[in-house]
C-alpha positions in Angstrom: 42.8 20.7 18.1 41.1 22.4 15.0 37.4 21.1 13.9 39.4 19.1 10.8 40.8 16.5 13.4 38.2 16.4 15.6 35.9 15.7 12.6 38.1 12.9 11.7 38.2 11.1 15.0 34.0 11.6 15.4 33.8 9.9 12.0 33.8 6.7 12.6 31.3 7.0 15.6 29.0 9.0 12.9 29.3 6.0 10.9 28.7 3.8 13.0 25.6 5.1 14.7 24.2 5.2 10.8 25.1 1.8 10.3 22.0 -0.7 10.7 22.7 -3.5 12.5 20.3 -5.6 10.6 19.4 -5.5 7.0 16.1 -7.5 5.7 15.5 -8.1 1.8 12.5 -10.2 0.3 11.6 -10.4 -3.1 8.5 -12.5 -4.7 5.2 -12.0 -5.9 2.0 -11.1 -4.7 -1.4 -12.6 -5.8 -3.4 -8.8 -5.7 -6.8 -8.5 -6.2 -8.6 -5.0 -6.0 -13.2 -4.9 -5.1 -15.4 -1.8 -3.8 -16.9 0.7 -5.1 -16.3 4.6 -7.3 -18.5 7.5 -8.2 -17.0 10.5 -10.6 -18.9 13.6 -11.0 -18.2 16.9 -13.5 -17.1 20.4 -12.1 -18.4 21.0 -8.6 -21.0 19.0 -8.3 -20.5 16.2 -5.4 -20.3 12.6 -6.5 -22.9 10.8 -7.4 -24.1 7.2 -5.6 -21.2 5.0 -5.5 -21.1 1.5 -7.8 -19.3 -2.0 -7.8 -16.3 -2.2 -9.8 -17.1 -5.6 -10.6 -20.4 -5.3 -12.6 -19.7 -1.5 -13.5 -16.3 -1.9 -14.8 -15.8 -5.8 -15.0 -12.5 -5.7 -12.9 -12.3 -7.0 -9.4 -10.1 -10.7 -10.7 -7.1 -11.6 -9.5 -3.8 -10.5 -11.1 0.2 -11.1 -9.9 2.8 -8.4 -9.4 5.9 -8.6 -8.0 6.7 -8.1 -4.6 9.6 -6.2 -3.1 10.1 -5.0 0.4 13.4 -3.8 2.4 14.3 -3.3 6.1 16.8 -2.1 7.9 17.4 -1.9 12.1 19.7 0.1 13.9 19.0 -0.8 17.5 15.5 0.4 18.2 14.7 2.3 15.4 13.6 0.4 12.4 12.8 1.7 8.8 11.1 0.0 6.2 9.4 -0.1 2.1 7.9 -1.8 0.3 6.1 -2.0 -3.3 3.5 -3.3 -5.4 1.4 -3.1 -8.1 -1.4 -4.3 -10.4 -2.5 -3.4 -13.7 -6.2 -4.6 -15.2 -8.1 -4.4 -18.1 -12.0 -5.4 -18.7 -15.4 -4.5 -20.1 -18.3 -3.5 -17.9 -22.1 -1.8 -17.6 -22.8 1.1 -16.0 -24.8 0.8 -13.2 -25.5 4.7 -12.8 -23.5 8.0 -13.8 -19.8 8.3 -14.2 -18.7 11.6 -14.4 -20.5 12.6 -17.9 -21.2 9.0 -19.1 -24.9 8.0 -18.7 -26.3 5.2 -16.9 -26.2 1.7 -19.0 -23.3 2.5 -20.9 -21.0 0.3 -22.2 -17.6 0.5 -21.1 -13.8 -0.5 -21.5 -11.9 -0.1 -18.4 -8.2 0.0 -17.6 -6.7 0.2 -14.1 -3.0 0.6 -12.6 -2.6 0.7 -8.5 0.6 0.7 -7.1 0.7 1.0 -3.6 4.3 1.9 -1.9 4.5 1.7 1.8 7.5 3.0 3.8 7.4 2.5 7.6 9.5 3.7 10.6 9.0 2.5 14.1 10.9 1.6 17.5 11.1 -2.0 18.4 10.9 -2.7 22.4 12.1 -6.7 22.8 9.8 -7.9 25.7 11.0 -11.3 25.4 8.3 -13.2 24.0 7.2 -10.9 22.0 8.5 -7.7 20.3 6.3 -4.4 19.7 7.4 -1.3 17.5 4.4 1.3 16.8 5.6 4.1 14.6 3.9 5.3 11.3 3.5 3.9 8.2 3.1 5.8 5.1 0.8 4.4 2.2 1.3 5.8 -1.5 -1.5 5.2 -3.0 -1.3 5.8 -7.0 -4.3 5.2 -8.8 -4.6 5.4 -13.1 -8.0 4.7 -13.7 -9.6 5.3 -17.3 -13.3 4.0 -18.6 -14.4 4.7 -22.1 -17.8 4.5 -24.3 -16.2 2.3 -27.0 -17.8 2.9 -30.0 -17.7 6.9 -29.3 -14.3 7.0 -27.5 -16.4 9.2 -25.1 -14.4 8.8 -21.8 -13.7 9.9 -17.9 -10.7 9.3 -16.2 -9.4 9.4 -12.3 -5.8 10.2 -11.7 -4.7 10.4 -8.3 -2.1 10.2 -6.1 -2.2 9.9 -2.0 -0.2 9.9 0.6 -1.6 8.4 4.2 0.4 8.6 7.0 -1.2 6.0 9.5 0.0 5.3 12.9 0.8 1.6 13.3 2.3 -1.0 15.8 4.1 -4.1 14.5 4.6 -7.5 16.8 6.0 -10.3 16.5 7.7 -13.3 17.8 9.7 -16.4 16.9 8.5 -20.2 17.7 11.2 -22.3 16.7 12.0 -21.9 13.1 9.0 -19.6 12.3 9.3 -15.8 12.8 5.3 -14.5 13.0 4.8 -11.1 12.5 1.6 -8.8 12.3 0.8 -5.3 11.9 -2.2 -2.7 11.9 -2.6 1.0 10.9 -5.8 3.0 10.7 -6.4 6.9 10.1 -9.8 8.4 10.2 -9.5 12.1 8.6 -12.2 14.8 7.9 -13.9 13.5 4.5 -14.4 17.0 3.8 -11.1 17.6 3.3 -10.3 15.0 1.0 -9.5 12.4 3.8 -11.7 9.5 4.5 -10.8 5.9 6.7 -7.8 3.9 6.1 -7.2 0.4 7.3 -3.7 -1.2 6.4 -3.4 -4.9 8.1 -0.5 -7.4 7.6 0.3 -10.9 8.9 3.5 -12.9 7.8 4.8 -16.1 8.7 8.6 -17.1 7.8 10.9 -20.1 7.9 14.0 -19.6 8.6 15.8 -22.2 5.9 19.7 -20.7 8.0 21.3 -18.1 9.6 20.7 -15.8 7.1 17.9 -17.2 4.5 14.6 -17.7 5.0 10.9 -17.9 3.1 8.0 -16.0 3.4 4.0 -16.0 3.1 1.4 -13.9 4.2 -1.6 -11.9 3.8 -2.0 -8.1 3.6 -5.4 -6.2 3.5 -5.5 -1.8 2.4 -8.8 -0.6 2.6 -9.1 3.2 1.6 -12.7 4.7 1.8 -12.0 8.3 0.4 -12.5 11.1 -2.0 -10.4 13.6 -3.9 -10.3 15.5 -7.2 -9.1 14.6 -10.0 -8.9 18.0 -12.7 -12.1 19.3 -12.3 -13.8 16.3 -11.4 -14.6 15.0 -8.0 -14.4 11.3 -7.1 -15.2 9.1 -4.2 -13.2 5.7 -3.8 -14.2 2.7 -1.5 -11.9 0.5 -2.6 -10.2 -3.0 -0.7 -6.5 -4.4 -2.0 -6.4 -7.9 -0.9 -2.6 -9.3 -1.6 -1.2 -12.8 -1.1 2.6 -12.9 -0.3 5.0 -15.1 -0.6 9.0 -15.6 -1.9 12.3 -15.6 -0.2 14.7 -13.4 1.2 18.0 -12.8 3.0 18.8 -11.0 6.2 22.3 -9.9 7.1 
């Protein structure tokens, strides 16, 4: 038999084996709301002492965003993503140095986080309970611009960051209510632009049918690390607080 044929017979075992078995879609909103701490500094010289968003900058309230996360199962393996993303604007005092922009300086502040999250892990079903560690990968995109009004003197951090943290999910049904939690954590060498990363989620949904249900839940990114941005170094010790909640389908 020549590889065409065989080919043809295999094919519909290929497709099925990339077939997922389940498919998950919700879509809502989240309530996000972004504290903690920055320090910029020019050219090489290392960042200077770290200061609060909130009275620096004036941001730190909370803002909405939608909220869209996918998943699909095919037997054990299960892949997963997720996005969010907030956008704020507000007035603030320096408390010390940004960059070049002098203690007690004035400032107007604009910042845009999106964090996407893709995850892939192995689900074991114990029974009571289901576990499925894996990895789950955090894009972190932060737009962050300050600026001296009256001068239009200004600094800026634009970065992007990729954290692969290694995770485990569990959940369990009771009833009508699926619970679900997970936790990821990476420590890396601050020294080369890695830092601690914290990534904890807890849901709760109610299954309205077979295939419907509703969501709400709490999920909590805390990344405590530096990088460069152009020529400038930065630190960043910042905490993502996000309340879920919306619908979705599963089929």
């Amino acid at each position: 038999m020549s590889a065409s044929p065989r080919l043809l017979l295999a094919l519909p075992f290929l497709v099925g084996a990339c077939t997922p078995s389940e498919v998950t879609a919700r879509v809502g909103g989240a309530l996000l709301q972004v504290d903690g701490d920055l320090a910029l500094a020019d050219g090489d010289g290392g960042p200077r002492d770290q200061q609060d968003i909130g009275t620096a900058f004036g941001l730190g309230s909370q803002r909405a965003s939608p909220y869209v996360q996918v998943d699909a199962a095919f037997g054990g393996p299960r892949f997963g993503a997720s996005v969010m993303w907030l956008r704020e604007s507000d007035r603030g005092e320096l408390d010390r140095p940004f960059g070049g922009l002098p203690a007690g300086t004035v400032v107007e502040s604009d910042l845009e986080l999106t964090l996407l999250t893709l995850e892939a892990s192995y689900e074991f079903d114990l029974g009571f309970v289901r576990l499925a560690p894996g990895v789950t990968g955090d894009v972190v995109l932060l737009d962050f611009v300050t600026t001296e009004p009256l001068l239009g003197n200004g600094e800026t951090i634009d970065d992007a960051v990729l954290v692969p943290l290694p995770s485990l999910r569990a959940s369990g049904d009771l009833g009508p209510l699926t619970l679900s939690g997970r936790i990821g954590y990476l420590e890396a060498d601050r020294d080369r632009t890695g830092g601690r990363f914290l990534d904890l989620e807890a849901t709760v949904e109610w299954r309205v049918d077979e295939r419907l249900f509703l969501f709400g839940g709490c999920r909590r990114v805390d990344v405590d690390g530096n990088g460069r941005s152009g020529d400038q170094s930065f630190d960043a010790d910042l905490a993502v607080t996000a309340w879920l909640f919306g619908g979705g389908v599963r089929f």
